[in-house]
N, C-alpha and C positions, 0 to 999 in steps of 0.2 A: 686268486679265488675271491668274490665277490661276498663280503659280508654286508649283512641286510642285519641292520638295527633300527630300534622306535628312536625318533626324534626326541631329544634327551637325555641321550644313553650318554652313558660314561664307560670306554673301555681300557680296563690297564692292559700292556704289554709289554713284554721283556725284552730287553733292548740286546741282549744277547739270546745265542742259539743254544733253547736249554732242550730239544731233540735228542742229545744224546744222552747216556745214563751219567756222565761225567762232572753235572752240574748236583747233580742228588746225591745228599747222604742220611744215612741210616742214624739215627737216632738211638741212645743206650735201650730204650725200650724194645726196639725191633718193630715198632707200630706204623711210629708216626714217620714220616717225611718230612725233609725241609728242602727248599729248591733257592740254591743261591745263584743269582745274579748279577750282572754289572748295573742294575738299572730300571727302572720303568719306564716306559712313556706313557700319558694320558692323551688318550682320543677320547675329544668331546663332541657330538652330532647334537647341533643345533634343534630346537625341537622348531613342527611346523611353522611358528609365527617369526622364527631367525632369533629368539631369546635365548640364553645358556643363563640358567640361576649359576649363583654360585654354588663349590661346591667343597666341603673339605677331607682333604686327604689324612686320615690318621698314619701314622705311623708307628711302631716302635719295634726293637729286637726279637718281639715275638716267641719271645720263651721266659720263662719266668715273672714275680709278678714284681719288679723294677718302676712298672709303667703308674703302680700305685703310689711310689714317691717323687711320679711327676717324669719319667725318662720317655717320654716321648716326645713327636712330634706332629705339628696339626699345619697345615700348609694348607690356604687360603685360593682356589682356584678360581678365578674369575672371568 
């Protein structure tokens, strides 16, 4: 299937098949969702002149606030 992005896109992808309902779980609230993975990849599309700025990736656990005493990660894409 042919995906058409603006030059400079960044797109994340899941390096496993999350298709099926066996990657998802339900959260105590019944609300939210959380979709666990083996992984990402980053596709980066060059934008027209062949330049990619840098870019960076945040990361952290994504539930609770942890990330305000520093529990994250910031990874440097260039």
């Amino acid at each position: 299937m042919p995906l058409f992005v603006r030059g400079g896109s960044i797109v994340p992808v899941a390096l496993d098949d999350v298709s099926d309902n066996s990657d998802i779980e339900k959260k105590d609230d019944g609300k939210s969702e959380v979709m666990s993975t083996k992984g990402i990849k980053i596709l980066r599309f060059p934008a027209a002149d062949g330049s990619c700025e840098p870019f960076e990736l945040y990361e952290d656990d994504g539930d609770g606030y942890e990330y305000l005493d520093g529990k994250y990660e910031i990874t440097v894409l260039r």
